[in-house]
C-alpha positions, 0 to 999 in steps of 0.5 A: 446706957452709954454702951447702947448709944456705942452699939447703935453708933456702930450701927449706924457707921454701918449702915451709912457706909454700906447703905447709903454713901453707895447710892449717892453715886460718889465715885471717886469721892466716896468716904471711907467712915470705918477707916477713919473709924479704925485710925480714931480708935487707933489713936485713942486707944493703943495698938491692939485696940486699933487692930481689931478695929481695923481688921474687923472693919477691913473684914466687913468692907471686903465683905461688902465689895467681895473683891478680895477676901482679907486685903482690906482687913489686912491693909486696916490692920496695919493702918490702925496698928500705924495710927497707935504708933504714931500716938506713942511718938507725937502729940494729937491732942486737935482737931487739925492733927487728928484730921491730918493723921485721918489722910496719912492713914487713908493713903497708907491704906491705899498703898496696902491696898494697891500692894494686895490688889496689885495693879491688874485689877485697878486697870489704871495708870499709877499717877490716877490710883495716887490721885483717887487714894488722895482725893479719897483720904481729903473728903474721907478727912472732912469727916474726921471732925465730926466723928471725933466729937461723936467719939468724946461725946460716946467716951470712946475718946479722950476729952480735951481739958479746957485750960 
């Protein structure tokens, strides 16, 4: 049962990326839910288990842009691969330091994606590039709490025990 409930979350992370946050007409303040997605499952489940994620997900949203075939895919594998690390080497056991990992991993993801792209398809000066990747990885964060909670109440993250 519990992994009926993962499939339609998945399902629905989907459909609310692809479908719904493009025509509320964001800008530049659109979340990305599969990359913090990618940086979760990164985090709570090890490298090759964030790899995946991350190439399957990057894989899905080049898809759906269409601008470059493969960058994000390869971008977000790194990204997961980097989140994984970073659970081996330091303590992300609250809220605030998953969320904290969420915006380090979305600029990393912005600088693998300014490096794949390069900078003729942005047509913008660098100091704007860091500042759209940095005020996308701030609200991309926000959401980082509420799909935590998702994750433990699916099982996919570890439960914190209370003491």
């Amino acid at each position: 049962m519990i992994n009926i409930f993962r499939f339609l979350t998945l399902t629905a992370l989907l459909i609310v990326q692809f479908m719904l946050i493009p025509r509320l007409s964001l800008g530049m303040f659109e979340p990305d839910l599969l990359l913090v997605f990618t940086v979760l499952i990164g985090l709570f489940h090890g490298m090759e288990t964030g790899c995946i994620v991350g190439f399957a997900a990057g894989l899905l949203s080049d898809v759906n842009t269409g601008i470059l075939l493969g960058a994000k895919a390869l971008s977000w594998t790194q990204v997961g691969f980097a989140a994984a690390l970073a659970r081996e080497k330091l303590v992300f056991d609250n809220y605030l330091s998953q969320s904290l990992l969420v915006v380090l991993g979305c600029l990393l993801a912005g600088v693998f994606q300014v490096f794949f792209y390069g900078m003729s398809i942005h047509d913008a000066s660098l100091n704007n590039i860091i500042f759209h990747f940095t005020i996308q990885a701030l609200i991309t964060a926000a959401l980082s709490y509420p799909l935590v909670r998702l994750l433990r109440w699916l099982r996919w993250a570890p439960v914190r025990q209370q003491e």
